[in-house]
ROFI-623720 format. One line per 2 residues: number of its first residue (from 1); their letters; for each residue y, z negated, x of C-alpha. Coordinates in pm, 1 decimal, padded with zeros to 6 digits. Each point is the difference from the previous one (the first is absolute). Layout:
NUM = A = Y Z X; ...
This chain:
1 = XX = -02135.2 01728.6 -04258.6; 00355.0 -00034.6 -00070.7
3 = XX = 00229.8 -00279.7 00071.0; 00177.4 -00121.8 -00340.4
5 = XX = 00285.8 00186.5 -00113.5; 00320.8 -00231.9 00111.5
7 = XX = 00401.9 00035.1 -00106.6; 00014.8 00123.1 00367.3
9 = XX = -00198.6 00279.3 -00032.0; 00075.4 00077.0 -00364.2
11 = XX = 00341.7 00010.2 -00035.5; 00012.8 00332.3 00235.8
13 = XX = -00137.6 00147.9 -00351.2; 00271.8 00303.5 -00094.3
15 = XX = 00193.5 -00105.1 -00323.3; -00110.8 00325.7 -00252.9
17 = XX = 00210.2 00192.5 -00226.9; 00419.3 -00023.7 -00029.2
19 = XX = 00241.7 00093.5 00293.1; -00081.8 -00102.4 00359.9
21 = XX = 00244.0 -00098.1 00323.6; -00137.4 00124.1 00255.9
23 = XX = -00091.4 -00260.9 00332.4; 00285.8 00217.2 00227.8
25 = XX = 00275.7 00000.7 -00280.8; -00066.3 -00377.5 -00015.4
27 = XX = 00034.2 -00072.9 00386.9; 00339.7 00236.1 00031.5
29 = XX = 00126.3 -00240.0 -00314.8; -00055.3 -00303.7 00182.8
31 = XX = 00126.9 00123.0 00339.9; 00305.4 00201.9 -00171.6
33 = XX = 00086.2 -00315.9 -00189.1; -00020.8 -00213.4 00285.4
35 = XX = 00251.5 00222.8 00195.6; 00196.7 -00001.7 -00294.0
37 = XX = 00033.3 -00394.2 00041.5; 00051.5 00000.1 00349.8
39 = XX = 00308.9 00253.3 -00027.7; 00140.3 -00217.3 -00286.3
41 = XX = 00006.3 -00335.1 00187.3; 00145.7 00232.2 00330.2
43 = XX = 00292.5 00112.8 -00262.9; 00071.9 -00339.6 -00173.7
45 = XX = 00012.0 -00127.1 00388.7; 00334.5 00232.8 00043.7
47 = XX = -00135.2 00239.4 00241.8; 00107.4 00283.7 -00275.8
49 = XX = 00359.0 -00107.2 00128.1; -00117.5 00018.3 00379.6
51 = XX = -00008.4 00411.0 -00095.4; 00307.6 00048.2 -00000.4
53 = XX = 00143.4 -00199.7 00289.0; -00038.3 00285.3 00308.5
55 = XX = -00300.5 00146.9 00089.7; -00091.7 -00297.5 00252.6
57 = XX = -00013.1 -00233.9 -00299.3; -00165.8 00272.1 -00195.9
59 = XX = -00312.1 00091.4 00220.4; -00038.7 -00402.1 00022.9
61 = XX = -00044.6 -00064.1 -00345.5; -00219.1 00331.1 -00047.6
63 = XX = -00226.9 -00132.6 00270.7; -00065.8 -00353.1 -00151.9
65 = XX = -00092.6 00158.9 -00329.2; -00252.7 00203.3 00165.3
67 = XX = -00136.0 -00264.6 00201.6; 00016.5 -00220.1 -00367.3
69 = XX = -00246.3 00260.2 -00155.2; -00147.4 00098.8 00326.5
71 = XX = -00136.2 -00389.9 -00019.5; -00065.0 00023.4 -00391.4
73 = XX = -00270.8 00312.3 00067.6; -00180.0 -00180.0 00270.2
75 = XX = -00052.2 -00294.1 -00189.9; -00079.9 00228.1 -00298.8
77 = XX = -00228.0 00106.7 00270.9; -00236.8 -00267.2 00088.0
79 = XX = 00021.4 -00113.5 -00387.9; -00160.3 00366.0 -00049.4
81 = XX = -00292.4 -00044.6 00278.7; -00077.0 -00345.5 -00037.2
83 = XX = -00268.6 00020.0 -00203.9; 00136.5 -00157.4 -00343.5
85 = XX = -00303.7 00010.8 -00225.2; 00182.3 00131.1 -00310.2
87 = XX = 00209.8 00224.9 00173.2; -00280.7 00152.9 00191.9
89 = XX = -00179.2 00042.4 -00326.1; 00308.4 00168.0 -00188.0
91 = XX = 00081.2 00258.1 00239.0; -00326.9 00058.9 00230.2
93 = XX = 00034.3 -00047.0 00390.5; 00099.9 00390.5 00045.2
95 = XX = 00295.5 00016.3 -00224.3; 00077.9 -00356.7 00168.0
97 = XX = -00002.2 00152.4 00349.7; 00177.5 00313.9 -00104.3
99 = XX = 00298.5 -00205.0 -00097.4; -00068.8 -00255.6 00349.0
101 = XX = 00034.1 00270.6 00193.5; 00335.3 00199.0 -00236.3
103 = XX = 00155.5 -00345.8 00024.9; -00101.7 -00034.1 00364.2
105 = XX = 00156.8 00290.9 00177.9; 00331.7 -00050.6 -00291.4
107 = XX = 00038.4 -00348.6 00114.6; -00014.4 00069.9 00417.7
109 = XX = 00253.7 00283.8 -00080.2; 00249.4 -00221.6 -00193.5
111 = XX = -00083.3 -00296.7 00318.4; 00100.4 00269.5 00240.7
113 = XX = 00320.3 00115.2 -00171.0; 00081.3 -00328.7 -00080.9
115 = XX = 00001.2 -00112.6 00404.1; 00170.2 00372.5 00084.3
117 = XX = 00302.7 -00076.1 -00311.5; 00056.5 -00381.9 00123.1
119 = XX = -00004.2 00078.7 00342.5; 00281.7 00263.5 -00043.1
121 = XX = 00191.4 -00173.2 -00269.9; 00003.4 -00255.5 00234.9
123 = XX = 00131.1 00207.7 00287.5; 00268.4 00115.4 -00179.5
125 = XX = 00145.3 -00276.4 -00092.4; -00021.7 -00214.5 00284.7
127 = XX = 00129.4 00350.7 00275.1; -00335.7 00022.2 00182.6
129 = XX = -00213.1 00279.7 00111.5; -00336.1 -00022.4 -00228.4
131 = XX = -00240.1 -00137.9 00277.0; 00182.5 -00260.3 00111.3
133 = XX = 00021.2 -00136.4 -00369.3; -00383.6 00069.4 -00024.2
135 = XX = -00058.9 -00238.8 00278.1; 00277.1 -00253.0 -00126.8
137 = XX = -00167.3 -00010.0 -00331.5; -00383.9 -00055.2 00118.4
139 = XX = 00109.0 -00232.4 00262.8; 00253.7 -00255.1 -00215.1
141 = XX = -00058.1 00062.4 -00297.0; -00245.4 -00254.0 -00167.7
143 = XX = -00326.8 00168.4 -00066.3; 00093.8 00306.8 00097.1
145 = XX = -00272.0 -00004.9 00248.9; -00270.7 -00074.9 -00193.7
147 = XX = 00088.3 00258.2 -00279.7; 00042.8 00234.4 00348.2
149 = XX = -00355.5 -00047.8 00019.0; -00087.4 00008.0 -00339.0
151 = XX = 00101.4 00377.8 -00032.7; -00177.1 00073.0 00306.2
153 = XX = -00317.0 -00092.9 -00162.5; 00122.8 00153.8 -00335.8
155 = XX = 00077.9 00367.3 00171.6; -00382.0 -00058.0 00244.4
157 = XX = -00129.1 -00056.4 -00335.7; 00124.8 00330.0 -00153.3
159 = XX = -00084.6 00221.4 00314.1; -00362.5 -00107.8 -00001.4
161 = XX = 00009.0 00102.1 -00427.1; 00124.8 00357.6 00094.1
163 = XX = -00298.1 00193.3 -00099.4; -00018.0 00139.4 00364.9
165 = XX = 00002.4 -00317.4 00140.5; -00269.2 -00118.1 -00249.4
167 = XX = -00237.4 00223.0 00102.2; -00026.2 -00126.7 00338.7
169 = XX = -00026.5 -00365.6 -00048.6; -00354.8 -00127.4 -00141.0
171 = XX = 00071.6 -00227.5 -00380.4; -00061.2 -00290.4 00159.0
173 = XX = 00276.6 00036.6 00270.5; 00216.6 00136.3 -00226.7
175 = XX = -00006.3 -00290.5 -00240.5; -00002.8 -00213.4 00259.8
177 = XX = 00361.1 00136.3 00104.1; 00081.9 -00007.0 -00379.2
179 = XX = -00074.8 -00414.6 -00001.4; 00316.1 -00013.0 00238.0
181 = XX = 00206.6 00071.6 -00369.6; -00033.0 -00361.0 -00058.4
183 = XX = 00153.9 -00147.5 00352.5; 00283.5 00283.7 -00090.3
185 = XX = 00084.2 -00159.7 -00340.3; 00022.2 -00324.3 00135.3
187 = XX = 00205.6 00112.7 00321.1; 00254.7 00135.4 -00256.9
189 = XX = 00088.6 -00309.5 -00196.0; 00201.0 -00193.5 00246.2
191 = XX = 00196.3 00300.9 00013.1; 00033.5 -00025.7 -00342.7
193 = XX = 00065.0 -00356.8 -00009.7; 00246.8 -00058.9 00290.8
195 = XX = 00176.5 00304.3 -00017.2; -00035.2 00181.8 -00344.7
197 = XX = 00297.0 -00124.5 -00240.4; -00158.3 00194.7 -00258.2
199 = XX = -00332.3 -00200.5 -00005.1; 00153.7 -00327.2 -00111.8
201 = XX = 00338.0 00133.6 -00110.8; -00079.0 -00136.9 -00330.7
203 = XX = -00265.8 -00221.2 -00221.2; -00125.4 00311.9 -00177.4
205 = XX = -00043.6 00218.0 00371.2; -00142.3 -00368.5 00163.4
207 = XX = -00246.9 -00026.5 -00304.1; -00080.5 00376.3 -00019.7
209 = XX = -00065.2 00018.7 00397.0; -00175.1 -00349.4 00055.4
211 = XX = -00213.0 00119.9 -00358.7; -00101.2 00322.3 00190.4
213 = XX = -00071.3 -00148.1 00353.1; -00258.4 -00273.2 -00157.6
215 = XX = -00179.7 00228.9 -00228.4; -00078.5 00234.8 00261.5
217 = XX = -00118.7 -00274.7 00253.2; -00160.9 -00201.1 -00297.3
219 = XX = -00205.4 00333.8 -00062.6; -00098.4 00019.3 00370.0
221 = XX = -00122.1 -00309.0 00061.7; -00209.2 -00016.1 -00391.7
223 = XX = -00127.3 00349.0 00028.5; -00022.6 00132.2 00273.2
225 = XX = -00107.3 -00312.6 00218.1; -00047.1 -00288.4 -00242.0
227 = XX = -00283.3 00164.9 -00241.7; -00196.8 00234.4 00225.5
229 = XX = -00095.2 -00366.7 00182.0; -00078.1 -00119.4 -00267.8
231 = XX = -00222.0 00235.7 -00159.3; -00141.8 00073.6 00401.0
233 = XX = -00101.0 -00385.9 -00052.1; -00120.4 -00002.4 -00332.3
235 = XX = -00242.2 00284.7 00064.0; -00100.5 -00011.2 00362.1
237 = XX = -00098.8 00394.3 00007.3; -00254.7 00067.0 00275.2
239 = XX = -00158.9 00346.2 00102.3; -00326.5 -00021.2 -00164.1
241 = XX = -00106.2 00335.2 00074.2; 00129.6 00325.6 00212.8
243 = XX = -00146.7 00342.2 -00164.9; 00098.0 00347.8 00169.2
245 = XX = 00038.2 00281.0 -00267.0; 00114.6 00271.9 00169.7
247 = XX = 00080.7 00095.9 00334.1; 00279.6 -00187.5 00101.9
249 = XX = 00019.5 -00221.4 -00344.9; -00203.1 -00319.6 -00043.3
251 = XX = 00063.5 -00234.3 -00278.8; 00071.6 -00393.0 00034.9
253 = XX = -00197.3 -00187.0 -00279.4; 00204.7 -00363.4 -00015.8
255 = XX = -00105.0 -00320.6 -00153.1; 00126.8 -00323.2 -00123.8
257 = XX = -00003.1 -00275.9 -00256.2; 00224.9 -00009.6 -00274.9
259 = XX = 00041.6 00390.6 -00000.5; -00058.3 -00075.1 -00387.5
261 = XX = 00296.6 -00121.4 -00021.7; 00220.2 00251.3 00221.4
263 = XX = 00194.8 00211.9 -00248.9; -00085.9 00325.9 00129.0
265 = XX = -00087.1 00315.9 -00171.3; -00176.9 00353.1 00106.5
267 = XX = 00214.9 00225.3 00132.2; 00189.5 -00243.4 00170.8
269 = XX = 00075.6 -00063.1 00407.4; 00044.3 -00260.5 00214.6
271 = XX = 00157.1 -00102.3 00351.0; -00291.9 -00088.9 00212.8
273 = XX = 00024.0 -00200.3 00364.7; -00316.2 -00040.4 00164.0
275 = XX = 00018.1 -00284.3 00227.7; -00208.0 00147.9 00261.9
277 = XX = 00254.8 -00120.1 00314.7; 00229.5 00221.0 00144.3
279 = XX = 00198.1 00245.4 -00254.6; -00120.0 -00230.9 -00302.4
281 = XX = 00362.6 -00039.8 -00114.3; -00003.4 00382.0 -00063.3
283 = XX = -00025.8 00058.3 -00384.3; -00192.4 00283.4 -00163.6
285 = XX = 00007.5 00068.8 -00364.1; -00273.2 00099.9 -00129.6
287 = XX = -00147.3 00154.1 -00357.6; -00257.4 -00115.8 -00173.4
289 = XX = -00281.3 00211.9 00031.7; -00224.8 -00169.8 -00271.4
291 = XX = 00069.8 -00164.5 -00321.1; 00099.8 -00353.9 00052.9
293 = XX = -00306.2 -00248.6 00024.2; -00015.9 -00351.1 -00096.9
295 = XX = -00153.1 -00094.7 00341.8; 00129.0 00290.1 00259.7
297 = XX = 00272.3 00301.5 00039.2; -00093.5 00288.4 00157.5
299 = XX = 00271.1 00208.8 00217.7; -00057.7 00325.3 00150.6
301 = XX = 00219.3 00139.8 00281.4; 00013.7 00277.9 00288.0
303 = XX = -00024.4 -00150.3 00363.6; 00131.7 00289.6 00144.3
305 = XX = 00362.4 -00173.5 00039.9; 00194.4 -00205.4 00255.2
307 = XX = -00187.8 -00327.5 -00077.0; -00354.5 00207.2 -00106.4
309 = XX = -00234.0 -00167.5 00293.6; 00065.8 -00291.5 -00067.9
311 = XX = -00007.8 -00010.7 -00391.7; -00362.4 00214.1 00087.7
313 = XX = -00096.5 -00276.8 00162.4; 00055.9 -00298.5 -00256.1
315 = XX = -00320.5 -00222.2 00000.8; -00131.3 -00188.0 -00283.3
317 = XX = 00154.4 -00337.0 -00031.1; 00347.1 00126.7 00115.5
319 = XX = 00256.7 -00184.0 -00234.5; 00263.6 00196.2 -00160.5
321 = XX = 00350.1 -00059.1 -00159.6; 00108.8 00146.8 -00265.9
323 = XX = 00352.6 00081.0 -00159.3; -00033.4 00145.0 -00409.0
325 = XX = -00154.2 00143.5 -00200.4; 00334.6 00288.7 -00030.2
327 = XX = -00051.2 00341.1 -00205.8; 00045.0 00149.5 -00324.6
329 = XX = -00289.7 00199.6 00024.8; -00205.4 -00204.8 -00246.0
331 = XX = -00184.0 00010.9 -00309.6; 00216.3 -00150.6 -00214.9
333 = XX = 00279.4 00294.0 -00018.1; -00284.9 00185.6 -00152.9
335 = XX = 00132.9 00169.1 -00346.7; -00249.6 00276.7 -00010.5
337 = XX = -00383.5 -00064.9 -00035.6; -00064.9 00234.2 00286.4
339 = XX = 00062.4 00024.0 00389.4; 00115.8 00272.5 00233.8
341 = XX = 00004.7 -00108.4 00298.7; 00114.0 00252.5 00313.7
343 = XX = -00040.9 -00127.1 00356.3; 00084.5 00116.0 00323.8
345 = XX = -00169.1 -00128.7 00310.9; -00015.1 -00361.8 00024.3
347 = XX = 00141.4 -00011.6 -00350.2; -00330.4 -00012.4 -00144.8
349 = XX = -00001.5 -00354.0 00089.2; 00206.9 -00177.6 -00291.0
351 = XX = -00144.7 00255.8 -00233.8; -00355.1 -00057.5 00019.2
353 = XX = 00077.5 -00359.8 -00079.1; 00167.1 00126.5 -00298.1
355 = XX = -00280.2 00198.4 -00131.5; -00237.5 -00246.4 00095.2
357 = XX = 00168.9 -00250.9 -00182.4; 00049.4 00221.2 -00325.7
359 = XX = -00392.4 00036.7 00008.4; -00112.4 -00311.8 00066.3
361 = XX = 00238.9 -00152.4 -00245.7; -00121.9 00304.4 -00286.0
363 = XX = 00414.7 00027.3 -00103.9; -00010.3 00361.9 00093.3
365 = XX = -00080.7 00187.6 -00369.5; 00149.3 00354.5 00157.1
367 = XX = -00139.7 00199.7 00278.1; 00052.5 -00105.0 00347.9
369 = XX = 00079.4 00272.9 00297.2; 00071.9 -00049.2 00380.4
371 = XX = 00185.1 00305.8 00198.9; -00086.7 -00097.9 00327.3
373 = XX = 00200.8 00162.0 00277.4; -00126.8 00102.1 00346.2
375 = XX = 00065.1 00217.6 00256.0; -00371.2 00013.1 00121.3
377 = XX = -00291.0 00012.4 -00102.5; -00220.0 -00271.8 00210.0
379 = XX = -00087.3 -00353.9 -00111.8; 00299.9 -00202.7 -00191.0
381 = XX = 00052.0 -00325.2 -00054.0; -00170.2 -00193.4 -00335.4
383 = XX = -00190.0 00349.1 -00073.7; -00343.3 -00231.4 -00097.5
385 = XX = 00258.1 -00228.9 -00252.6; 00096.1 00320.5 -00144.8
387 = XX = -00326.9 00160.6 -00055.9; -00125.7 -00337.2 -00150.5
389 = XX = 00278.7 00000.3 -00255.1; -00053.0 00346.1 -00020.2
391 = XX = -00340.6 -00044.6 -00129.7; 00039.5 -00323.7 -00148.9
393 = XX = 00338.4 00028.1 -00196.0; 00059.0 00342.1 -00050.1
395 = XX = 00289.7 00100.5 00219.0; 00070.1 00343.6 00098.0
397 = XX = 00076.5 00074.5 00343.5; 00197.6 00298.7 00148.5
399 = XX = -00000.9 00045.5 00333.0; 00362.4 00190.6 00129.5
401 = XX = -00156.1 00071.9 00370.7; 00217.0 00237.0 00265.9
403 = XX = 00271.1 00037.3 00142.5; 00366.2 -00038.6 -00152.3
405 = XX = 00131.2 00285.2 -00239.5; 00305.3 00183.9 00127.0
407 = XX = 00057.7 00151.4 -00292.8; 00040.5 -00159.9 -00352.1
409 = XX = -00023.1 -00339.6 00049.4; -00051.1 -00189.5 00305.6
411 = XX = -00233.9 -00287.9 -00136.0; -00282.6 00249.4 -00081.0
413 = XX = -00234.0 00192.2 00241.0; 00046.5 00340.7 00090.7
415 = XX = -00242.4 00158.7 -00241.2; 00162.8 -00162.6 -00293.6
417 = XX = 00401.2 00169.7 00163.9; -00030.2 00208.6 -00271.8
419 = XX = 00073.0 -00222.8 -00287.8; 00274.7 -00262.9 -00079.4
421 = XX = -00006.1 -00341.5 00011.3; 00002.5 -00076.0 -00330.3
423 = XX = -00231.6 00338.3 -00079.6; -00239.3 -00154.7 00243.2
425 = XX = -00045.5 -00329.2 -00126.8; -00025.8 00141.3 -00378.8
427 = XX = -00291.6 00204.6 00160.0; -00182.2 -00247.8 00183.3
429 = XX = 00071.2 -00311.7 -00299.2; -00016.5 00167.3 -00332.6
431 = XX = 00061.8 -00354.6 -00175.1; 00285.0 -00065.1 00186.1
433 = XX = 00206.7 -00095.3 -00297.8; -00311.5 -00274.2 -00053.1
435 = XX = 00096.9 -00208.8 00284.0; 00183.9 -00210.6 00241.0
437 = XX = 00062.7 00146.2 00351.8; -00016.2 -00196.2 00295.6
439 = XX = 00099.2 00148.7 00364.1; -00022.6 -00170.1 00336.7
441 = XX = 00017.0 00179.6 00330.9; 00273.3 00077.8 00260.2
443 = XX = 00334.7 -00047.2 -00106.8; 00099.3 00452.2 -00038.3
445 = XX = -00311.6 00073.5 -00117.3; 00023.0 -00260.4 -00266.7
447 = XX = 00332.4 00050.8 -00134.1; -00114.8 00397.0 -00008.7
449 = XX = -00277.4 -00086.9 -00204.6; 00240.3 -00225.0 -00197.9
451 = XX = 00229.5 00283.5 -00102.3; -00245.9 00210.7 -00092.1
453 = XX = -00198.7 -00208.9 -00220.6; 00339.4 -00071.7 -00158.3
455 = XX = 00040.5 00401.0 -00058.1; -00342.1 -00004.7 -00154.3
457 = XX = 00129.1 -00177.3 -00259.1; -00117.7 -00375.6 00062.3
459 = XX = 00254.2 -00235.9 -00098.1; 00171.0 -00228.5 00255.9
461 = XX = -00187.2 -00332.9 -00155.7; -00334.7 00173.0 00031.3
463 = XX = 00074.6 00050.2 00412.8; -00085.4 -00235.0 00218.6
465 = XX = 00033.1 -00010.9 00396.2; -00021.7 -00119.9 00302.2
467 = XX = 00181.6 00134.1 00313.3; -00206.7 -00089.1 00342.5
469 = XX = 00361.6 -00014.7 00228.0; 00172.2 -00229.7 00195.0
């Protein structure tokens, strides 16, 4: 029940044996040698010179370098979170947002020093107080304005990421506010244009800028607009059927023709927008909650959020768009020929559609075992999918019910404070060193589970997982 294996979905496989670069070593190369470029064309430019001139000249020249690489990590940016297939596949959407957001608050830093460095420099040199050569600068300088408001978007955008700040704003108005990144970039480049002598001081810094402006709109437009319309169009996903699994989780069953031919894998989520009127622009992405079907794709979610009532209401026939498949959590990083796989909460989701698929497809030869983490003990989600495979394909299920340990580690229940981490899961999966481990759940939890499967011994290409953050 399968769709065909495709170079999509199969190059995410993990190269085996000989030395590995690991996906955050590879972004900081790329971003560190971009820098590096940008601070090379800034020296062959004769700022270097500007140094030693008084500190008027100074600050100036200190400020246009870091509004130079203060414009190189936002465009680094959106390259990161557009979506590029084979980036996304390299590096996995967490390790891609990690670096977003590094980058992010690095960038607005460098914008704001850059303004605060100009904006004296200039001041000095010209006998002024500071604010009245703020206001000369954003009022005759050309673009000055429009890269004004640029930052103001920039710095709204990094006091909505504060974690604080986060936790008061639902996902979708959050990325909503996070959309305004793109007007910001494109405020900034008259600036750079009409006023930056570094941009175009010479044909290497003209190519190198021009080169790094046009991939990152190219991107954009091909990824993050152009192909989720077309693959919305190909497939013309409906809501075939609404199914509640546990209080306060239902799960959306989707279908479509063509899904044959959508290169998507278990394990894997999507962006969905149900076009049910108001609040349909608001995207949601969703897990797979059941192995991928020729015909249909099944997505289970909790309605308790911002946007719940109306996702609990979705009526068959509702159309849907869709942006992915995205995730590394697939079957084809497999090394092992058996599956741990440790869930907490709504975790379970791309999980099951991992095992499922590893049954269904008969390519799991070693034992299979799900850790499924809970804090209570009522009705959870998928239970009847997991007591079918279960009984049908010999998993083993552990259920890790209660509250959170205070002792020991924090990912286990309290009765299990006692133990370690890595004690713990030697205890509960004796053939750990048999299999691949896959983790999904909230973003701490996971990365605590993480470390101590790591501790247990498992080796980083036999780790897989997925972060549910934003």
């Amino acid at each position: 029940m399968r769709p065909p294996s495709s170079p999509e979905v199969e190059a995410t496989a993990t190269a085996r044996g000989g030395p590995r670069t690991s996906p955050g070593t590879a972004v900081g190369a790329v971003a560190a040698a971009s820098v590096l470029v940008v601070v090379a064309l800034w020296a062959s430019n004769g700022n270097v010179a500007e140094l030693g001139q008084g500190p008027g000249a100074a600050l100036t020249s200190i400020g246009r370098l870091c509004g130079l690489v203060a414009s190189d990590l936002l465009l680094l940016q959106v390259l990161a979170m557009a979506r590029i297939p084979w980036v996304e596949r390299a590096l996995g959407q967490d390790t891609v947002a990690r670096w977003h957001r590094l980058l992010g608050f690095t960038s607005i830093t460098l914008m704001l020093a850059h303004a605060l460095a100009v904006a004296v420099g200039y001041s000095l040199m010209d006998g002024i107080g500071l604010w009245p050569e703020l206001w000369a600068l954003v009022t005759t300088y050309p673009g000055v304005l429009l890269a004004t408001a640029a930052t103001a978007l920039f710095v709204m955008i990094a006091v909505t990421s504060v974690r604080v700040a986060r936790r008061s704003l639902r996902y979708e108005s959050w990325h909503l506010l996070h959309l305004y990144a793109y007007l910001g970039a494109g405020l900034a480049l008259p600036h750079q244009l009409w006023t930056g002598a570094d941009f175009l001081a010479s044909p290497a810094a003209t190519a190198y800028w021009w080169t790094l402006y046009s991939l990152a709109l190219a991107s954009v437009l091909m990824f993050r607009i152009g192909r989720p319309l077309v693959r919305s169009r190909r497939h013309r996903l409906t809501v075939s059927e609404m199914t509640p699994e546990a209080p306060g989780v239902v799960s959306v069953l989707l279908t479509g023709p063509r899904l044959r031919e959508l290169p998507v894998a278990a394990g894997q989520f999507f962006v969905l927008r149900f076009r049910t009127g108001p609040g349909w622009t608001r995207g949601h992405p969703f897990s797979l909650s059941a192995a991928p079907r020729p015909d249909a794709l099944r997505f289970t979610f909790s309605v308790r959020g911002d946007d719940g009532p109306r996702l609990a209401a979705l009526a068959p026939g509702t159309p849907v768009l869709i942006e992915g498949p995205f995730g590394r959590l697939v079957p084809s990083v497999r090394g092992k020929p058996g599956i741990v796989a440790i869930a907490g909460g709504m975790g379970i989701t791309p999980l099951l559609s991992l095992l499922q698929d590893a049954v269904r497809r008969g390519d799991a030869q070693g034992p299979l075992t799900l850790l499924r983490r809970t804090s209570t003990s009522g009705p959870l989600p998928l239970a009847g999918d997991v007591e079918d495979l279960a009984r049908d394909g010999g998993l083993r299920v552990v259920d890790l019910v209660g509250r959170r340990s205070v002792t020991g580690t924090s990912w286990l229940p309290v009765q299990l404070g006692h133990l370690s981490g890595p004690d713990a899961l030697r205890a509960l999966v004796p053939d750990l060193d048999a299999c691949d481990v896959y983790v999904a759940g909230a973003a701490e939890w996971a990365d605590a589970v993480a470390a101590d499967v790591r501790a247990a011994g498992v080796p980083r290409s036999s780790l897989h997982v997925e972060r549910f953050a934003w």
